[in-house]
C-alpha positions as CSV (number, residue, x, y, z in Angstrom):
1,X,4.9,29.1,22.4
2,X,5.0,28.0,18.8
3,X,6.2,24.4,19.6
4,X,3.5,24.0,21.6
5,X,1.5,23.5,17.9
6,X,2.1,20.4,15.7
7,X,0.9,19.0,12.6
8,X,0.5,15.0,12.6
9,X,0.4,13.1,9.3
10,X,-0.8,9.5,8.4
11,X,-2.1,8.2,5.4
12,X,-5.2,5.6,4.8
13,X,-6.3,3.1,1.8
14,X,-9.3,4.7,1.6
15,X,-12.1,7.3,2.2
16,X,-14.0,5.2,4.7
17,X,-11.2,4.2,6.7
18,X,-10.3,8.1,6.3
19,X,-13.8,9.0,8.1
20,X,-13.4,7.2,10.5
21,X,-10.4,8.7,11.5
22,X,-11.3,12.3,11.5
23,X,-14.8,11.8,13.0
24,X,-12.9,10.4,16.0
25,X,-10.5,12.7,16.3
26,X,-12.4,15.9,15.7
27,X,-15.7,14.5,17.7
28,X,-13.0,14.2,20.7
29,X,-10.9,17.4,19.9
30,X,-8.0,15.7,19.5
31,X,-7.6,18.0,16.2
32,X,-8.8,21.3,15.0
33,X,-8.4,20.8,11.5
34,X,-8.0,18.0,9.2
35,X,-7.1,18.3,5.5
36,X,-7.0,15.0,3.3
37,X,-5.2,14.8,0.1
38,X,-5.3,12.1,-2.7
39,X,-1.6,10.7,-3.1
40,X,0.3,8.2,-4.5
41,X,2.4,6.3,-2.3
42,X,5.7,4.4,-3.4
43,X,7.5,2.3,-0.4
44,X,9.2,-1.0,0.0
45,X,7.1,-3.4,1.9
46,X,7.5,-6.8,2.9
47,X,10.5,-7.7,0.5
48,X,8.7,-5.8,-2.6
49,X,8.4,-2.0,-3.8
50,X,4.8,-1.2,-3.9
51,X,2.7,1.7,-5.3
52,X,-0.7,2.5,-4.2
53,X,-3.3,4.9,-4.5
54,X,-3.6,6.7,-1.1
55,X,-5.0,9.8,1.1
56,X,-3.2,11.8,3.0
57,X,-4.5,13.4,6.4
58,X,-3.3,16.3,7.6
59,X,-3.8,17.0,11.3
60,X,-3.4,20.0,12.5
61,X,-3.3,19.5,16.7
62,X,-1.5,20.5,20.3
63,X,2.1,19.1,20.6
64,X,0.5,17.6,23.9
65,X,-2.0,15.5,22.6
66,X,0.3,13.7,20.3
67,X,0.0,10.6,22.2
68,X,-3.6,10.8,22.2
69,X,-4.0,11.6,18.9
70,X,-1.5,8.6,17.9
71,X,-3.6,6.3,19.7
72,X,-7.1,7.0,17.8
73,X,-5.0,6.8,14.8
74,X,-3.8,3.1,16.1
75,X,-7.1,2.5,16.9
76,X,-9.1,3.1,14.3
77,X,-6.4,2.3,10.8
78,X,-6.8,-0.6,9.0
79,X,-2.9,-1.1,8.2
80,X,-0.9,-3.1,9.8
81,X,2.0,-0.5,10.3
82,X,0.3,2.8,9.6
83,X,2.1,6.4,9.1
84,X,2.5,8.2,11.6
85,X,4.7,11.1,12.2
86,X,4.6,14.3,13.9
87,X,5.9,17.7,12.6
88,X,6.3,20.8,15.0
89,X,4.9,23.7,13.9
90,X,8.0,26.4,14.6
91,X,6.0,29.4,13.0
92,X,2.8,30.4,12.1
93,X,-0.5,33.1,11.9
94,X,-1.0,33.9,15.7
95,X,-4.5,33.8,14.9
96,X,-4.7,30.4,13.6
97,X,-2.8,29.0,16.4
98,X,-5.4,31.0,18.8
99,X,-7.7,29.0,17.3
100,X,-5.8,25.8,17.3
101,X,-5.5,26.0,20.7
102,X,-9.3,27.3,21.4
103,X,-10.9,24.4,19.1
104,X,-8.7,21.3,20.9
105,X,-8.6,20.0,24.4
């Protein structure tokens, strides 16, 4: 079933912190594929509008091991109150999802 794919996002300060992510989360399968992406972030925080120089990752996981997946996130992120937000994947390459769901837990 297509919702049973998802794609998680969260965003880190920088590369290292990054890393340290996806070698969790890939060395446990929590994720079959991770894409990161420099970005520039613009959000109000603590009473101020900030910009900052970011990286997105892209995670590209089972609905079912959101929680999981969420938890190395927490784990392992340097922020205080990091991204982290969960998108359903309602379509896709049967192929690719095959291999989604071959490569994770």
């Amino acid at each position: 079933m297509l919702t049973d794919y998802c794609v998680i996002i969260t965003t880190v300060a920088d590369d290292d912190n990054g890393q340290t992510i996806i070698n969790a989360l890939l060395e446990q399968q929590l994720a079959a594929c991770i894409q990161v992406i420099p970005i520039k972030s613009y959000y109000h925080w603590q009473q101020k509008i900030n910009c900052d120089q970011e990286h997105q990752l892209i995670i590209k996981t089972k609905t079912a091991l959101f929680e999981r997946v969420k938890a190395e996130i927490e784990k392992h992120h340097l922020y205080q109150t990091p991204e982290i937000i969960q998108l359903p994947i309602t379509n896709g390459s049967k192929d690719y999802l095959a291999w989604i769901n071959q490569v994770c837990l």
